[in-house]
C-alpha positions as CSV (number, residue, x, y, z in Angstrom):
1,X,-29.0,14.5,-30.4
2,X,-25.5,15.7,-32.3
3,X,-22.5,17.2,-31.8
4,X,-24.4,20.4,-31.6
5,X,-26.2,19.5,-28.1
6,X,-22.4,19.8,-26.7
7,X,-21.9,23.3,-28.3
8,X,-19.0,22.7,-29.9
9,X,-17.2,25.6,-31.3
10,X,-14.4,25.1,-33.8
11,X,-12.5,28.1,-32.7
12,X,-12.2,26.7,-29.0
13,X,-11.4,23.4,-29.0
14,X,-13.4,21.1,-25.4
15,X,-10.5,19.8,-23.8
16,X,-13.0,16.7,-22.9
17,X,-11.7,13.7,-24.7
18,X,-15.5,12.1,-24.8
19,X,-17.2,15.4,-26.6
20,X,-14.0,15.8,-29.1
21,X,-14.8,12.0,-30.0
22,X,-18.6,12.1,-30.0
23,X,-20.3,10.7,-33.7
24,X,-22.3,12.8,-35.6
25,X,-25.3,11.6,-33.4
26,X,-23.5,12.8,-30.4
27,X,-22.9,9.3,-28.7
28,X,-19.8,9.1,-26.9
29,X,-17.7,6.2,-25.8
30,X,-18.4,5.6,-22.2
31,X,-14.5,4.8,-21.8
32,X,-13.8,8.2,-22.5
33,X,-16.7,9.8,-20.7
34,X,-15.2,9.0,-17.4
35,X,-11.5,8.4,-17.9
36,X,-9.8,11.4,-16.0
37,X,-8.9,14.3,-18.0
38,X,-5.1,14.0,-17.6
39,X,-4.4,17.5,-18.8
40,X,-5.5,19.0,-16.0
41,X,-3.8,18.0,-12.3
42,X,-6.9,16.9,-10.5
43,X,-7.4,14.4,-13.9
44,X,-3.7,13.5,-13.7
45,X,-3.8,13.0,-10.0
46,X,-6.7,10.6,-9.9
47,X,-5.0,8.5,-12.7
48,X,-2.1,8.3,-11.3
49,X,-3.9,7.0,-8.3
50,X,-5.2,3.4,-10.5
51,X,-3.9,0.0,-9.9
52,X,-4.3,0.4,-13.8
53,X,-2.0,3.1,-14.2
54,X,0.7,1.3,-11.7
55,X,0.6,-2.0,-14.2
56,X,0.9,-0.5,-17.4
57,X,3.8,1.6,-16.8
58,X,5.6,-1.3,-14.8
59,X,5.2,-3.6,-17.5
60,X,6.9,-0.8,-19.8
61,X,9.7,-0.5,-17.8
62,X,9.8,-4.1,-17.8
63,X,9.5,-4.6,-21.9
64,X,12.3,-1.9,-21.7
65,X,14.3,-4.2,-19.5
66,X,14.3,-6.8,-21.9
67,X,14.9,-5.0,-24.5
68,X,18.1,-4.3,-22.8
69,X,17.5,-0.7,-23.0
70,X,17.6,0.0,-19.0
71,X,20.4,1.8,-17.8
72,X,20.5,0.0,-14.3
73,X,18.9,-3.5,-14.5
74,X,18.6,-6.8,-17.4
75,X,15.9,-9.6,-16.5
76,X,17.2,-13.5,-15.9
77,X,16.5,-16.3,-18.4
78,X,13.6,-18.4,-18.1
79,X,15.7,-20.9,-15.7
80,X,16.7,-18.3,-13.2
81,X,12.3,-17.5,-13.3
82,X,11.5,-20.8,-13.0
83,X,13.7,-21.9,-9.3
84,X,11.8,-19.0,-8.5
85,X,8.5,-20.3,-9.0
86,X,9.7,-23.8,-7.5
87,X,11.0,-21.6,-3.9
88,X,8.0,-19.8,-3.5
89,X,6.1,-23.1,-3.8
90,X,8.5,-24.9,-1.8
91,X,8.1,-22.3,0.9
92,X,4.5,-22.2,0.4
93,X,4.2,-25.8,1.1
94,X,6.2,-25.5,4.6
95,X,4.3,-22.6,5.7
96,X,0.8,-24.1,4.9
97,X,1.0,-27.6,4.2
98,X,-2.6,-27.6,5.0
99,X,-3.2,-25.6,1.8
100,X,-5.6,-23.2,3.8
101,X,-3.3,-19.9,2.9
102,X,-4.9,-16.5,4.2
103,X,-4.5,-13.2,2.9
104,X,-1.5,-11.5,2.5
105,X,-2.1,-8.9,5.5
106,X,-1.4,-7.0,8.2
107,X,-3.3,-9.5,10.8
108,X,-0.5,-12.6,9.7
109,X,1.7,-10.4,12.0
110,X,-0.7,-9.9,14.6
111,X,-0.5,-14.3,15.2
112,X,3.4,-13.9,15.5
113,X,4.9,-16.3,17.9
114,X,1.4,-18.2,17.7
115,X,-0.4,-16.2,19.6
116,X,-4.2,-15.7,18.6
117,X,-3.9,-11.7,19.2
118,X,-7.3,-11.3,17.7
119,X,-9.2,-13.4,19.6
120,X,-8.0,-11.3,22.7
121,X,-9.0,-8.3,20.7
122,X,-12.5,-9.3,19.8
123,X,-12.8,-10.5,24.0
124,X,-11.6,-7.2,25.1
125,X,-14.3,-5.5,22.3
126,X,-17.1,-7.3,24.0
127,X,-20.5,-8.1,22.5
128,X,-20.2,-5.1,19.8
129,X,-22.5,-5.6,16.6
130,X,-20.6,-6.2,13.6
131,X,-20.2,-2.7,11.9
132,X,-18.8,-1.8,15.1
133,X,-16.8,-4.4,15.7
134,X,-15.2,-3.8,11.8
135,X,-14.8,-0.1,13.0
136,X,-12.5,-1.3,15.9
137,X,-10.6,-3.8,13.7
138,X,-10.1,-1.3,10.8
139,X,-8.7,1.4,13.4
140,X,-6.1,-1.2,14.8
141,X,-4.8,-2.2,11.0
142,X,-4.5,1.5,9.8
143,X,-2.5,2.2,12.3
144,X,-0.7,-0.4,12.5
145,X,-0.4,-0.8,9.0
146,X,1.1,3.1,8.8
147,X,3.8,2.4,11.2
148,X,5.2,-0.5,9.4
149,X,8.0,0.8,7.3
150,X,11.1,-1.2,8.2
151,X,12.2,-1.1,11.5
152,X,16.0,-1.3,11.0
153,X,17.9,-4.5,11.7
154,X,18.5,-3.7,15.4
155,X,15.2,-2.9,17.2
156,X,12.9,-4.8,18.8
157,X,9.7,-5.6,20.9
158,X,9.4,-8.1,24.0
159,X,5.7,-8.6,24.2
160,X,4.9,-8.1,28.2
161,X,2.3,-10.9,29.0
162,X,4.8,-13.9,26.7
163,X,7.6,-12.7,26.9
164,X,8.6,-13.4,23.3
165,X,10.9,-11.0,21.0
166,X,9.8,-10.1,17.6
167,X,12.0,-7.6,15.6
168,X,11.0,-6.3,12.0
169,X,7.0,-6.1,10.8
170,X,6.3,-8.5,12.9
171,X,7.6,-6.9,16.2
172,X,5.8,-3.6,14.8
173,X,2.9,-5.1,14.7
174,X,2.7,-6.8,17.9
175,X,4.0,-3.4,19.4
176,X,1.1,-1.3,17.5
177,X,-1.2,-3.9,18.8
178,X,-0.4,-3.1,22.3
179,X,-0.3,0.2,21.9
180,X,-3.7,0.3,20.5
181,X,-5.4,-2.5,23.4
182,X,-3.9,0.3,25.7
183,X,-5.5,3.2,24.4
184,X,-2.5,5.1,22.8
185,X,-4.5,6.7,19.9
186,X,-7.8,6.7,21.9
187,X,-8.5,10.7,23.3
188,X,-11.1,9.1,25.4
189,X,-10.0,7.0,28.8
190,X,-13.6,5.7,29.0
191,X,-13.2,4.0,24.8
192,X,-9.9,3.0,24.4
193,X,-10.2,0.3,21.7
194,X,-10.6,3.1,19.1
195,X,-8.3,5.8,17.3
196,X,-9.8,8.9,16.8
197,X,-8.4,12.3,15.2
198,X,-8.0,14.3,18.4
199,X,-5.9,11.7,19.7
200,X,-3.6,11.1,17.1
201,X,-3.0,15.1,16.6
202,X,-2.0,15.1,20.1
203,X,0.1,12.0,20.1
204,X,4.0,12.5,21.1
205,X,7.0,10.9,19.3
206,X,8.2,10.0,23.0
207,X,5.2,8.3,23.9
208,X,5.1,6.0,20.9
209,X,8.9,5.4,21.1
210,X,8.3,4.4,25.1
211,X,5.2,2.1,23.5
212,X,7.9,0.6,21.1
213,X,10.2,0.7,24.1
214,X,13.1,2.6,22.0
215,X,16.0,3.3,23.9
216,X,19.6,4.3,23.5
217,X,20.4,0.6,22.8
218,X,16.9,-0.2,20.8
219,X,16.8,2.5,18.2
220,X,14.0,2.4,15.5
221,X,14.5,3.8,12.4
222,X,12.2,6.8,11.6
223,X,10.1,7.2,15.0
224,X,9.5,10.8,14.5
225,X,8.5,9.9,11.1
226,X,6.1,7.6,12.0
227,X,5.0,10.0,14.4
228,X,4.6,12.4,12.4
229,X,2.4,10.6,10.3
230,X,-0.2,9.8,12.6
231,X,-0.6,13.3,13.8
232,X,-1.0,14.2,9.5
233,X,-3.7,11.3,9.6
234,X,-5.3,12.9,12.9
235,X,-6.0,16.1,10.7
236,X,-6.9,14.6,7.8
237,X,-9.9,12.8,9.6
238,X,-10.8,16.0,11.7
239,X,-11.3,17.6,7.9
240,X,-13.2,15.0,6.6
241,X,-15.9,14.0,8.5
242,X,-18.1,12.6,5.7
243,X,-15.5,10.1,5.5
244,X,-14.5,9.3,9.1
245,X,-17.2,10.7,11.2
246,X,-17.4,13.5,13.7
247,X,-15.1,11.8,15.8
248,X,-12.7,11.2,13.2
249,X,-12.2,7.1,13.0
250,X,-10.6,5.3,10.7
251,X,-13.1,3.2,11.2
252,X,-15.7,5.5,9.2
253,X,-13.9,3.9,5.9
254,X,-16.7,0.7,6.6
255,X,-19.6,3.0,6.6
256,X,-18.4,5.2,4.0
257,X,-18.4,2.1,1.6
258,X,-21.0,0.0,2.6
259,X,-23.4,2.3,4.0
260,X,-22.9,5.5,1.9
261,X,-26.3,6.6,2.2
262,X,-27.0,6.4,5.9
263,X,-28.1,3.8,8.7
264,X,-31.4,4.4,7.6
265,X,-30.7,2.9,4.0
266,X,-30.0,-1.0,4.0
267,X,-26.5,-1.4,3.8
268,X,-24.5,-2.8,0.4
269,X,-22.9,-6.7,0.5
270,X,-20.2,-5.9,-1.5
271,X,-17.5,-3.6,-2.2
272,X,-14.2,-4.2,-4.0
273,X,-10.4,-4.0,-3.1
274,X,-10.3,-1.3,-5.7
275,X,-13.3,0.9,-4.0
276,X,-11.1,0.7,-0.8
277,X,-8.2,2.0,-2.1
278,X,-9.7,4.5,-4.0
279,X,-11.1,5.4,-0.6
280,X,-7.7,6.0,1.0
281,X,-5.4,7.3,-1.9
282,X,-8.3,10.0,-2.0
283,X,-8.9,10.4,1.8
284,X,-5.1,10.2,3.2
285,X,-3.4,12.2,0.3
286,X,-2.3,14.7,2.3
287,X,-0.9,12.5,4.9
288,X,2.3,11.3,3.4
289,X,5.5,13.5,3.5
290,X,6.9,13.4,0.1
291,X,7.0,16.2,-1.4
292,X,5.4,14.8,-4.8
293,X,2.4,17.3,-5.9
294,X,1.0,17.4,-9.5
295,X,1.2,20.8,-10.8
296,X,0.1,22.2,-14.1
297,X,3.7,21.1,-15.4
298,X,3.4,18.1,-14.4
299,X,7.0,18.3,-13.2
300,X,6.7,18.9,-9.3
301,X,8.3,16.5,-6.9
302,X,11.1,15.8,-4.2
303,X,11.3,13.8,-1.3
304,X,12.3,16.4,1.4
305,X,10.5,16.1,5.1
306,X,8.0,18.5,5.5
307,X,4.9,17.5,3.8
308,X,2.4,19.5,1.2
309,X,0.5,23.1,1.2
310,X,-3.1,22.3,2.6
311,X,-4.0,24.0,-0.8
312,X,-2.2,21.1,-2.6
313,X,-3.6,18.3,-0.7
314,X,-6.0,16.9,-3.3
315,X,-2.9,16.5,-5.3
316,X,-0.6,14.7,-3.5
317,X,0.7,12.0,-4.8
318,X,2.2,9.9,-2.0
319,X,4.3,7.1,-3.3
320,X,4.7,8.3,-6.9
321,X,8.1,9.3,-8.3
322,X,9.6,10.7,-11.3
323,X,11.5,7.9,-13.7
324,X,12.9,9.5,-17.7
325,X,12.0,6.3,-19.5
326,X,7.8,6.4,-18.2
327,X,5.5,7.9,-20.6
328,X,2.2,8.4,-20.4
329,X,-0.8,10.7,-21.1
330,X,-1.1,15.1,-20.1
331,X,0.7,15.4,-17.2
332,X,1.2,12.0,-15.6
333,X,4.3,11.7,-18.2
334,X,7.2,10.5,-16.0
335,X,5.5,9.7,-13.3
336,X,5.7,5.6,-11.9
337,X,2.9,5.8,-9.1
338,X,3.6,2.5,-6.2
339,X,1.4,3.7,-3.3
340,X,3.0,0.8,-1.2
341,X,1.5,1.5,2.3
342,X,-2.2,2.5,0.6
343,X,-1.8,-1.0,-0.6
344,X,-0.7,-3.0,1.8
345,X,-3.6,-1.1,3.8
346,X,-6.1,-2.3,1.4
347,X,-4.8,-6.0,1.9
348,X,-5.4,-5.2,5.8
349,X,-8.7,-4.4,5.1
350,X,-9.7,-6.9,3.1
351,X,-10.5,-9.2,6.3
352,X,-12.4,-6.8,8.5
353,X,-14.9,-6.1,5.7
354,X,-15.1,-9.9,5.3
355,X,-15.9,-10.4,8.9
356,X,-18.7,-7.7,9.0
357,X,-20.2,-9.8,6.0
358,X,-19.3,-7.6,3.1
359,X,-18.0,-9.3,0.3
360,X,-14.4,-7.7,-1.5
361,X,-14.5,-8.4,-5.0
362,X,-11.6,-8.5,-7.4
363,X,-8.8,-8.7,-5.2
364,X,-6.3,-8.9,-7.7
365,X,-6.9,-5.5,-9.1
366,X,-4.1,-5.3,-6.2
367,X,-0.9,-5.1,-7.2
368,X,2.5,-6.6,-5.2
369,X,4.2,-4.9,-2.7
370,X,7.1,-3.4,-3.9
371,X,9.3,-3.1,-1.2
372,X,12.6,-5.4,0.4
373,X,11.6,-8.8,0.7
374,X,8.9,-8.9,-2.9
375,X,12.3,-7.2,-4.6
376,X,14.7,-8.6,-2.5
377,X,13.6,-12.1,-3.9
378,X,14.0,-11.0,-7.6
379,X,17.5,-9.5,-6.8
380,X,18.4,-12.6,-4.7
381,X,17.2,-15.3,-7.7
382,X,18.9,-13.2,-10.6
383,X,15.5,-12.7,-12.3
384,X,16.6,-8.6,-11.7
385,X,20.3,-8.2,-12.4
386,X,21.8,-4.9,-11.6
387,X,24.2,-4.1,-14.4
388,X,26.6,-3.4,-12.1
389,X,26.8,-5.3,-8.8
390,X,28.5,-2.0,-7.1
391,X,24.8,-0.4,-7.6
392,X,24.1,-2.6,-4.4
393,X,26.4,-1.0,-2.3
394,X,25.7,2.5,-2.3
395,X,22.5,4.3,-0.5
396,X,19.9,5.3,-2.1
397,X,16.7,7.8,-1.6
398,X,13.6,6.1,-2.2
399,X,13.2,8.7,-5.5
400,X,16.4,7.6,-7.2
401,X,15.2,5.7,-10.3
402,X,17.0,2.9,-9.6
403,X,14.5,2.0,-6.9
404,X,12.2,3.8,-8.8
405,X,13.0,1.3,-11.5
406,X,13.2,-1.9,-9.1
407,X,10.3,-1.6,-7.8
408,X,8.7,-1.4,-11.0
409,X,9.9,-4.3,-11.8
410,X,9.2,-6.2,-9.0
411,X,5.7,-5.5,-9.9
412,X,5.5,-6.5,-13.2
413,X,7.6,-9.4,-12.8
414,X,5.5,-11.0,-9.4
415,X,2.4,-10.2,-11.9
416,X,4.1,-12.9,-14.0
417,X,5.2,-15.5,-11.2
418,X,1.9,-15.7,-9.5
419,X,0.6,-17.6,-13.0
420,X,4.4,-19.9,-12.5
421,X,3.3,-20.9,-8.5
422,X,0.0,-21.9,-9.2
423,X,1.0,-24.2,-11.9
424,X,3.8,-26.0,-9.8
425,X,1.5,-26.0,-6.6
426,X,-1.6,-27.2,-8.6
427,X,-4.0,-24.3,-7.6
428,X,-6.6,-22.2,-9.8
429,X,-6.2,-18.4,-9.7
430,X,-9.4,-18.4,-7.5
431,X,-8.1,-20.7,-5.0
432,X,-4.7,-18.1,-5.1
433,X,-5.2,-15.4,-6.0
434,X,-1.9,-13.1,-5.9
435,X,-3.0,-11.5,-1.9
436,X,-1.9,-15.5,-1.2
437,X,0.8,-15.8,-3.6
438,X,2.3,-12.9,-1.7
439,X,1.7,-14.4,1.7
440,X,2.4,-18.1,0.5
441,X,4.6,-17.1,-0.6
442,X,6.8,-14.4,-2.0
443,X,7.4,-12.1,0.8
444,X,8.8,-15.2,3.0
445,X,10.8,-16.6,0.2
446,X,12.0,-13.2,0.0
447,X,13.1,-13.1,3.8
448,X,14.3,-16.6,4.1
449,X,16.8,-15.7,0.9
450,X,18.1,-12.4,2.8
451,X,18.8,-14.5,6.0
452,X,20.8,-17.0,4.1
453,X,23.1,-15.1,2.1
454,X,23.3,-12.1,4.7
455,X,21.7,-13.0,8.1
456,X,18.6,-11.1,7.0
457,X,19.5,-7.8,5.8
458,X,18.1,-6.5,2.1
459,X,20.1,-6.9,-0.8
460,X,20.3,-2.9,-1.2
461,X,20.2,0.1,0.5
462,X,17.8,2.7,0.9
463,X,17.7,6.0,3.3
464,X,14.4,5.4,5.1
465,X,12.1,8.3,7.1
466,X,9.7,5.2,8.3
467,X,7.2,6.2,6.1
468,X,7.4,4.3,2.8
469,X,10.5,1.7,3.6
C-alpha cells in the first residue's frame, strides 16, 4: 500500500488530516484517522461535543488568567487555594464522616430531608427485571435532571405525605419525583412510572407549574422554559426511535448502550461516562434553546428563546458560547463548549447503570459542574477575583464572556483542587474520584459559603430561562 491507494491528487488537496499525513507506505496515524474533521460543521460540532475539548480550552483561559492577561478575572495565591482545599475537606468530613461518599448526582436530592425516595420508587416499580427497572430509574433522572436549573430564591415544594419544605435543587427534585410517581410525563394511565414522547409533547406549562405548586406567591423561575424543554425532548425521542424506542423512553439510552445489538445478542458489562454523554449531546442536540448552531463560518450563535431549524439540529451546540481569547482548530475557534445539564445528566446516570450491573468506567473523563455553587465557591475563597468587584453587581446573560470566562475557570481550577482534597482527607483518586469530590464536597462548600456571607444567594447574577442556570 502507498499514498497512491488514497488517490491523492496534488492539484486538489483531501481535506482528511490522516490521508494528507499518511507515509510513503500509506500508514496513517490512527489519532488522526478518527479525530473529527473540524473544517467542516458536523467535524466541528462533534468536537466541540468532548470532555477533551471542554479541558483544554479551560485550562487556556486559565494559563491566560495567570498570565494576567484576562480582561475580567486574576487567580488567588497558593494560600487563598489551599483554605480551599482545607473547607471542602472540612465539609466533607461533616457530611460523611463515615467516609462512604456517593456520587455526585441527581439521586443525593432525591434522599432530601432523609427520606429514602428510592426505595419507595423501586416498591411502587414492583418485581421488574433489571433492564426494566434501569429504564424506569433513567426516565425519573432525565427529567428530573432537565428541570433543575435554579429555582429562584423564593419558590418552594412542601412534599404532601412529610410535610417537609425543600426550596432550590433539592425541592426540584423532590417535586419532579412526585410528579413522575404520579404519572405526569406518562401518556398511558395504565404505566405511569414511565416518560414517554407522546406525553411530554403534550405536557402543559400549567400542569407542571400546579405539580410544582407555583402560585402568585411561589413563583419559579423559568417554568415555561422548563416546559418547553420537555415537550423539545418529547420530539426528539419520537424522531429517534433507534435511540429511545418506539415509544420514545428515555429509558432506551440503557439498551442503546449496553445492548446495541438486540435482546437476542448478550448484553455488554461495561460502558463508560464518556459513552453516555456522547449518547445525549448527540441524541438531545436539538432540545436546548440557545440559539448556538455551527455553521460553515463557524461564527453562528445567540441566546434568544426559540430554539434551532429541524435542518440544524445535528448541529446544535447546547451549552457552548463564543469567548475572543479561545482558539482552537477549523471552525471550533472561539468556541468554550460547558454542556452543564448533559453532564450533570451523565453523573445521574451513572447509578442506574450500576444497579442494572453494568460497569461505568472512567468517570473522571467528567468534568465539574460549572454553575453557582462549583463557581460560587472559587469567587467566595478569592481563588477567582473579578478585577473589578462592581462586575458582581450587574446581570448578566449566560453568553456574556464573563460567565463564559467563569465558568471556565471553575473548571480548570476544581480540576486542580480535586488532587489538594484528597491529599488533606487522605484518599486515593480511586477512592475519590472528582463525581465525589463534587458531592463531598465542593458544591456544599459552595452553598454553605453563599448562606454565610448572603443568606444563600450566588455571588453574581445571571438572567436565567430555567434551562441552563
Amino acid at each position: 500500500m502507498t499514498k497512491n491507494n488514497y488517490g491523492l491528487d496534488p492539484d486538489r488537496p483531501t481535506a482528511n488530516a490522516a490521508v494528507r499525513h499518511a507515509d510513503a507506505d500509506g500508514h496513517v496515524d490512527p489519532a488522526l484517522e478518527f479525530a473529527p474533521d473540524t473544517s467542516r460543521p458536523a467535524g466541528a460540532a462533534a468536537f466541540l461535543r468532548t470532555t477533551r475539548a471542554i479541558r483544554i480550552r479551560a485550562d487556556a483561559l486559565l494559563a491566560r488568567a495567570r498570565r494576567g492577561e484576562s480582561q475580567w478575572f486574576t487567580i488567588g495565591d497558593e494560600a487563598a487555594f489551599d483554605a480551599m482545599a482545607r473547607t471542602v475537606a472540612d465539609v466533607t468530613r461533616e457530611r460523611y464522616p463515615k467516609h462512604a461518599i456517593p456520587y455526585h448526582s441527581r439521586w443525593r436530592h432525591f434522599e432530601a430531608g432523609g427520606v429514602d425516595r428510592l426505595q419507595e420508587l423501586n416498591r411502587l416499580l414492583g418485581d421488574l427485571n433489571p433492564t426494566q427497572r434501569a429504564r424506569a430509574h433513567i426516565d425519573l433522572a432525565v427529567v428530573s435532571v432537565l428541570l433543575d436549573a435554579g429555582a429562584g430564591p423564593c419558590w418552594h415544594y412542601t412534599e404532601p405525605a412529610t410535610g417537609k419544605r425543600f426550596g432550590r435543587s433539592e425541592g426540584l427534585g423532590v417535586a419532579s419525583f412526585h410528579a413522575f410517581t404520579g404519572g405526569l410525563f406518562s401518556s398511558n394511565p395504565e404505566r405511569p412510572l414511565q416518560v414517554d414522547a407522546v406525553g411530554l409533547r403534550g405536557l402543559v406549562t400549567d400542569r407542571l407549574g400546579d405539580a410544582f405548586q407555583v402560585n402568585d406567591m411561589n413563583q419559579l423561575v423559568g417554568l415555561t422554559g422548563r416546559a418547553t424543554l420537555l415537550r423539545r425532548l418529547g420530539e426528539a425521542m419520537s424522531e429517534q426511535p433507534g435511540t429511545f424506542g418506539e415509544d420514545g423512553r428515555p429509558g432506551g439510552i440503557f439498551d442503546a448502550l449496553v445492548s446495541p445489538f438486540g435482546p437476542a445478542a448478550p448484553p455488554t458489562a461495561e460502558t463508560t461516562a464518556h459513552d453516555i454523554l456522547s449518547l445525549l449531546l448527540e441524541s438531545l442536540s436539538r432540545i436546548w434553546p440557545a440559539a448556538n448552531v455551527i455553521d460553515s463560518s463557524g461564527t453562528r450563535s445567540g441566546d434568544a428563546i426559540g430554539g434551532i431549524a429541524p435542518d440544524d439540529a445535528a448541529l446544535a451546540l447546547g451549552d457552548c458560547w463564543r469567548h475572543g481569547a479561545v482558539r482552537g482548530p477549523g471552525l471550533t475557534n472561539g468556541w468554550m463548549p460547558f454542556h452543564k445539564l448533559s453532564q450533570w445528566l451523565t453523573y445521574s446516570l451513572i447509578e442506574p447503570f450500576e444497579w442494572a450491573g453494568v460497569k461505568v468506567r472512567h468517570l473522571d473523563a467528567l468534568t465539574a459542574l460549572p454553575e453557582y455553587r462549583n463557581g460560587g465557591l472559587l469567587l467566595d475563597s478569592g481563588v477567582i477575583v473579578p478585577r473589578d468587584p462592581a462586575l458582581l453587581e450587574r446581570l448578566w446573560t449566560v453568553g456574556d464572556e464573563f460567565i463564559v470566562e467563569w465558568r471556565a475557570l471553575t473548571i480548570a481550577l476544581l480540576d486542580e483542587l480535586a488532587p489538594r482534597v484528597r491529599q488533606v482527607l487522605g484518599r486515593s483518586e480511586e477512592e475519590l474520584p472528582l463525581a465525589r469530590v463534587l458531592e463531598g464536597g465542593t458544591w456544599a462548600a459552595g452553598r454553605a459559603l453563599a448562606q454565610r456571607l448572603r443568606g444563600g444567594t450566588p455571588p453574581l447574577r445571571i438572567e436565567s430561562d430555567g434551562t441552563v442556570f
